[in-house]
C-alpha positions in Angstrom: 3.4 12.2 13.0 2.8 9.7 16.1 3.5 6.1 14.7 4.0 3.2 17.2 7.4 1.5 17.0 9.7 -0.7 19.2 12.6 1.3 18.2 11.8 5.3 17.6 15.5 5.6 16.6 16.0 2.8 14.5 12.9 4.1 12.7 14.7 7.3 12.2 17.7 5.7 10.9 15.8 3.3 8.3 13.8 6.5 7.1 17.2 8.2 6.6 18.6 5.3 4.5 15.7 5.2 2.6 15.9 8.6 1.5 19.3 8.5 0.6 18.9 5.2 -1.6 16.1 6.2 -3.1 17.5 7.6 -6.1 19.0 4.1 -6.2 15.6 2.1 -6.2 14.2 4.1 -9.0 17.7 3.3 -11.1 16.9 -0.7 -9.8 13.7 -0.6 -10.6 12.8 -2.5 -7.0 13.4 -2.2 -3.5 16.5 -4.4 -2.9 16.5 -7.5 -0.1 18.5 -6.3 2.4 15.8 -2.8 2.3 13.3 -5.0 3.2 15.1 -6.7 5.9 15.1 -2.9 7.5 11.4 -3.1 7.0 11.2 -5.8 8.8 13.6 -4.9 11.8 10.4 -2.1 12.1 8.1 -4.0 12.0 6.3 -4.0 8.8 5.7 -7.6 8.3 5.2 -8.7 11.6 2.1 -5.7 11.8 -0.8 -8.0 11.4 0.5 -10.9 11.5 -1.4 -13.5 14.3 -0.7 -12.6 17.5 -0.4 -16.0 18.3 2.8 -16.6 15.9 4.5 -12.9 17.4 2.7 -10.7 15.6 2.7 -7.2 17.2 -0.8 -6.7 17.2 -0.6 -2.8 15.6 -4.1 -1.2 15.0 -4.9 -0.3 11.6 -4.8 3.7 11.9 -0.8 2.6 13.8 0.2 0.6 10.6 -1.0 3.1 7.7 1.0 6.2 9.9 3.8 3.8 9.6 3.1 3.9 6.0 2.5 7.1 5.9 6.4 7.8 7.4 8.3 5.7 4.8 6.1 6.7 1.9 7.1 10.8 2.7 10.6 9.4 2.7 10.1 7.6 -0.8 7.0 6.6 -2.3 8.0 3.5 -3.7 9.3 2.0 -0.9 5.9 3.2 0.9 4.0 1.0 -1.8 6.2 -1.9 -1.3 6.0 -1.8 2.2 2.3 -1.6 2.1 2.1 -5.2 1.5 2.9 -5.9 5.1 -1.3 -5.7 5.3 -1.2 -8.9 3.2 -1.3 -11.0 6.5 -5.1 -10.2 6.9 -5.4 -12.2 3.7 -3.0 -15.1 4.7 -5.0 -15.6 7.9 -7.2 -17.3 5.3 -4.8 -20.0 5.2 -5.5 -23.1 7.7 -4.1 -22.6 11.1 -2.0 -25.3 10.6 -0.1 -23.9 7.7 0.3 -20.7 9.2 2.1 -22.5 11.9 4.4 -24.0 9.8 4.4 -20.2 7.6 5.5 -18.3 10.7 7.6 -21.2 12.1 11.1 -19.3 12.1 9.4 -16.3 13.3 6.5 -13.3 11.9 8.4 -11.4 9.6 7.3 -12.7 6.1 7.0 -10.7 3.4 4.3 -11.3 0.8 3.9 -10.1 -2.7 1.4 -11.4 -5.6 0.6 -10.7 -8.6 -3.3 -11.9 -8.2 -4.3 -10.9 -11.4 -5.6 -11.8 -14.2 -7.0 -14.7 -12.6 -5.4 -18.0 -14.4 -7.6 -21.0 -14.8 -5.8 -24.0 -12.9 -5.9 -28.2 -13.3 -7.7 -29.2 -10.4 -5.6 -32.3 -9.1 -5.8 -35.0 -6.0 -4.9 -32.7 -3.0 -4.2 -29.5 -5.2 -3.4 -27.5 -7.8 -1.4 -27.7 -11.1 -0.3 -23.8 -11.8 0.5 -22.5 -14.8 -0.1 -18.6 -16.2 1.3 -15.7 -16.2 0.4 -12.6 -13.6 1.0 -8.8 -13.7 2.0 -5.9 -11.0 3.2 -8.2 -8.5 4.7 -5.2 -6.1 7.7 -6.2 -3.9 8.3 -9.2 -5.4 11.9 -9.1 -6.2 12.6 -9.0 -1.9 9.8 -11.6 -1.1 9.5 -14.2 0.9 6.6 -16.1 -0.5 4.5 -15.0 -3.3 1.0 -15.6 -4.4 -1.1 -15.8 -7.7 -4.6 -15.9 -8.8 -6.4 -18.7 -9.8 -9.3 -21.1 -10.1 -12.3 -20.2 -7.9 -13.2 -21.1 -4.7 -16.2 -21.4 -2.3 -19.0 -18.6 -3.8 -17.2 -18.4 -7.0 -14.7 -16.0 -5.5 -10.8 -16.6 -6.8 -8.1 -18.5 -5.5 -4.9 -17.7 -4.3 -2.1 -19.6 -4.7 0.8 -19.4 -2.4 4.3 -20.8 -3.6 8.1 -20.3 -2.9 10.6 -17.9 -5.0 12.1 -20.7 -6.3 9.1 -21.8 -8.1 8.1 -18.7 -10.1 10.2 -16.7 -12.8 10.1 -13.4 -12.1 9.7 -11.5 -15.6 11.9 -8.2 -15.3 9.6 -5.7 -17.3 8.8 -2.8 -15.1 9.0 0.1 -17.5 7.2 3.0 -16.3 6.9 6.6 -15.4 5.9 6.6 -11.7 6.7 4.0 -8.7 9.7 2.7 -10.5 11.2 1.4 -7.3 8.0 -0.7 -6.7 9.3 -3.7 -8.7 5.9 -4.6 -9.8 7.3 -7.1 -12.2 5.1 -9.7 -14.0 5.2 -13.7 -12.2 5.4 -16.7 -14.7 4.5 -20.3 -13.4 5.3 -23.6 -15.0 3.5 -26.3 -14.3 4.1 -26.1 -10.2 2.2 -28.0 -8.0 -0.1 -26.4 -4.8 -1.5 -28.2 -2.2 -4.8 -27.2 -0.9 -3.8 -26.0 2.4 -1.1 -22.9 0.9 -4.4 -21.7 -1.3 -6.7 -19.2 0.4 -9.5 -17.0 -0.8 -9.0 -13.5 -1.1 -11.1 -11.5 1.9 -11.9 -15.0 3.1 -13.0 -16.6 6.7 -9.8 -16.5 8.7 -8.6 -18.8 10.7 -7.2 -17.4 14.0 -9.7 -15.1 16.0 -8.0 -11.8 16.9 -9.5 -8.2 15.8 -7.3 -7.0 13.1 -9.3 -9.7 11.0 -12.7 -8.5 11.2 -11.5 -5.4 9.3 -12.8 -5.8 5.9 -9.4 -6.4 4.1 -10.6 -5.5 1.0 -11.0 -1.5 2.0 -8.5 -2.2 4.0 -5.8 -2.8 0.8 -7.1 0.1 -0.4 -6.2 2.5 2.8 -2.8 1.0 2.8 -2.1 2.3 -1.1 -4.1 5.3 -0.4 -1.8 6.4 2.3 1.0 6.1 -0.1 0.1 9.4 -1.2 -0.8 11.3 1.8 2.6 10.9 2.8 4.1 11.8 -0.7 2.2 15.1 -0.4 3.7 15.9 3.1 6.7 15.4 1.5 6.0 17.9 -1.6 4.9 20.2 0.8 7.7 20.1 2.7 10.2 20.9 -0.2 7.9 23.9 -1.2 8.8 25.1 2.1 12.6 24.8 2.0 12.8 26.1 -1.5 10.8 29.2 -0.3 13.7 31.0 1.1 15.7 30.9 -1.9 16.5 33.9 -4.4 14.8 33.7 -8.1 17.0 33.6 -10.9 15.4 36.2 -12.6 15.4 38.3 -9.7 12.0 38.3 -8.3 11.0 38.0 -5.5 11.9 35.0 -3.0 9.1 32.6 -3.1 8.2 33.1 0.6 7.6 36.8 -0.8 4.9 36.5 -3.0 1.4 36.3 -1.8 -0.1 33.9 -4.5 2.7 31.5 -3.4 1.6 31.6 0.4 -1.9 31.0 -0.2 -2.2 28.3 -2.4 0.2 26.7 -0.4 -1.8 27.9 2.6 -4.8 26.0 0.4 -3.0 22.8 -0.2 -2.5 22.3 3.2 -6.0 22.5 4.7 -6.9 20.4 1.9 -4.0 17.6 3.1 -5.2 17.9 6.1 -8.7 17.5 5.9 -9.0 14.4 3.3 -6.4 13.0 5.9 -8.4 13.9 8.7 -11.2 11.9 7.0 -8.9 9.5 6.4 -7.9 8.2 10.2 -11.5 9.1 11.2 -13.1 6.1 9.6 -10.2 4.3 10.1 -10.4 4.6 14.3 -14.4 4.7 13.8 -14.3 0.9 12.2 -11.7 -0.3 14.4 -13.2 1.4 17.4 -16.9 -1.1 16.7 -14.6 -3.8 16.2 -13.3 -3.9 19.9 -16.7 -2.8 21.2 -17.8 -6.3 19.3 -20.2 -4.6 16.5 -18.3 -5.6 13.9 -17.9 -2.9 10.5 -20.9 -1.8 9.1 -21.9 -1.7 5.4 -22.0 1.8 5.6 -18.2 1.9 7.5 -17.0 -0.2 5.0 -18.3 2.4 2.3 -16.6 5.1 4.1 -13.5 3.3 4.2 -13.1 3.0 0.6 -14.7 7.1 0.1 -12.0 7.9 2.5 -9.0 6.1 0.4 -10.1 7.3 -3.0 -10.9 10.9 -1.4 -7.0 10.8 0.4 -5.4 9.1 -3.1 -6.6 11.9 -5.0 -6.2 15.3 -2.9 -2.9 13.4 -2.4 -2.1 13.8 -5.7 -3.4 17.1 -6.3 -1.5 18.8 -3.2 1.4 17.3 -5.3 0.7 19.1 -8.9 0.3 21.9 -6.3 3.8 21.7 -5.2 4.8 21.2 -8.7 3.3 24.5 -10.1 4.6 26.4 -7.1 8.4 25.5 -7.9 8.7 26.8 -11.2 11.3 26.1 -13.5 13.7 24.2 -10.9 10.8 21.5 -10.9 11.5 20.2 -14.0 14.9 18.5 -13.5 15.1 15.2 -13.3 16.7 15.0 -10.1 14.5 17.6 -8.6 12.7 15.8 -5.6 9.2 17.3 -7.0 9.6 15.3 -10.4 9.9 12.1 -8.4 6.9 12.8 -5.9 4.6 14.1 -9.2 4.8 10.7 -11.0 4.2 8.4 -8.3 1.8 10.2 -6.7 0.0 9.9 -10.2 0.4 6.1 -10.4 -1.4 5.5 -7.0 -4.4 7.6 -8.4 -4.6 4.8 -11.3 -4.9 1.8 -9.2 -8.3 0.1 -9.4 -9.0 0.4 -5.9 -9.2 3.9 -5.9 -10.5 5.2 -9.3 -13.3 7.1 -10.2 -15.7 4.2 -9.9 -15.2 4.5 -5.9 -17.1 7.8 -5.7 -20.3 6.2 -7.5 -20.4 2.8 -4.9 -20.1 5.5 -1.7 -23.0 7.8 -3.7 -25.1 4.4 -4.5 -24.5 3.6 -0.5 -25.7 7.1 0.5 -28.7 6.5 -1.7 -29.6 3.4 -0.3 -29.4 1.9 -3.9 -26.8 -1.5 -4.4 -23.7 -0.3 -5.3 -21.4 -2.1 -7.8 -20.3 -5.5 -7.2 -17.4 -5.9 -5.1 -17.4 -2.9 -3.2 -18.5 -3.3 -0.5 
């Protein structure tokens, strides 16, 4: 797949270090510091951030195929990286504290753990923190970190931005699927945050460039979605090298037996349809962006239709894969076992559940769809 780089060689070479080490992130339980310097060297966090302060300035179909590469090399770190879309919510922050943010250059990585939303003492010129947050994704390699809290303008939350040093991070990611993510819970005692490191989430930003009239909320669900259209490439893909092989039992090599050939046959137009779908809205919102319309309600609906629709056929090209392979599928440090369980854990997040399919229906309909959505 086409994804725009400085560096199409030292994107190679990350991709290959990631796959070798992935078997190491799962065993960590996070995506180590110096792995996220790498993302950084391509360009993940510097994606969106403002032009102005040396952001790159990538589109958002360029950033989720960048995505899409390091999530078929390992899911986890995919997910992680994912969070370099997190600067369209910083550009909420006053210009002046984004200069002072970006001051030694665009590469920050962000990580919070926004929910559940703690109440916070309102104070002269801030906020007094305190609360405890959960599946704060990449926060063991961040640079700053965020929590929910309070409410701002409209009612709508409050995020807090604050340094490493001021939140414990609580080590208690136990879980099947995306074990490398690190989404470890944060803990904050009694820290202090001005006004001016708080934003809202999806708020007005301040700096003026395109990539922040995308409506960041669909948007943070494209970048997880992605996650598992590039898990199921790589499911795919290990279907195909294990076709050549002889059965143990003596039957016929996979590549031999017609059931084998067309569901896998099946699973790929359906890949390639929902991703299809996917980059279509994706390149149709960003396209009446730069003409100076703006995104639609309806655009916006698609956006989301299109994440949940690529999260899901995602995962189900996986079980695919998984059926396909047999018996070998069912070691532990077969690749398919990895790519069946996180592909399974991106289905579960709340951006892209079930509930998705009834806003896009209620939008089709004309009738208002749930609260939030669009």
């Amino acid at each position: 797949m086409s994804v725009k780089v400085q560096n199409q060689s030292l994107l190679d070479h990350v991709l290959t270090d990631i796959r070798n080490r992935r078997d190491e992130f799962e065993t960590k339980r996070h995506v180590p510091r110096d792995m996220v310097d790498q993302l950084k060297q391509i360009g993940v966090y510097r994606a969106h951030a403002p032009r102005c302060f040396g952001g790159d300035a990538l589109s958002p179909s360029e950033f989720l195929k960048l995505i899409e590469s390091i999530s078929e090399a390992d899911g986890s770190t995919g997910w992680v990286a994912s969070f370099g879309s997190a600067a369209l919510y910083l550009a909420a922050l006053p210009k002046e504290t984004l200069k002072k943010l970006y001051e030694n250059g665009p590469d920050i990585a962000f990580a919070g753990g926004l929910f559940p939303v703690q109440p916070a003492e309102k104070v002269e010129g801030g906020w007094r923190v305190n609360g405890l947050w959960k599946f704060a994704s990449g926060c063991m390699g961040a640079d700053i970190l965020g929590v929910g809290i309070g409410s701002g303008e409209d009612g709508k939350p409050l995020t807090a931005v604050l340094k490493p040093e001021d939140v414990e991070i609580v080590e208690n990611w136990e879980v099947i699927g995306m074990r490398g993510t690190g989404s470890h819970d944060l803990q904050v005692k009694d820290a202090f945050v001005s006004d001016e490191w708080t934003f809202v989430r999806g708020g007005v930003p301040s700096v003026e460039e395109p990539i922040y009239q995308y409506p960041s909320i669909a948007y943070a669900a494209q970048v997880l979605a992605v996650v598992n259209l590039g898990i199921a490439r790589a499911a795919l893909d290990e279907i195909s090298k294990m076709a050549g092989a002889s059965s143990i039992t003596g039957a016929p090599k996979m590549a031999e037996r017609a059931y084998l050939r067309i569901s896998l046959a099946k699973a790929e137009a359906s890949l390639r349809s929902a991703r299809a779908f996917f980059y279509e809205t994706t390149e149709s919102a960003w396209e009446s962006i730069l003409k100076g319309d703006g995104v639609s309600a309806d655009q916006t609906s698609n956006l989301r239709l299109a994440a949940a629709q690529a999260a899901r056929e995602g995962a189900q090209v996986v079980q695919s894969a998984y059926l396909l392979a047999g018996t070998k599928a069912i070691y532990d440090g077969h690749p398919l076992q990895r790519y069946l369980r996180d592909a399974m854990v991106v289905t579960q997040h709340a951006f892209l559940n079930e509930s998705m399919y009834d806003g896009a229906g209620s939008v089709f309909l004309g009738v208002p769809p749930m609260r939030g959505y669009i």
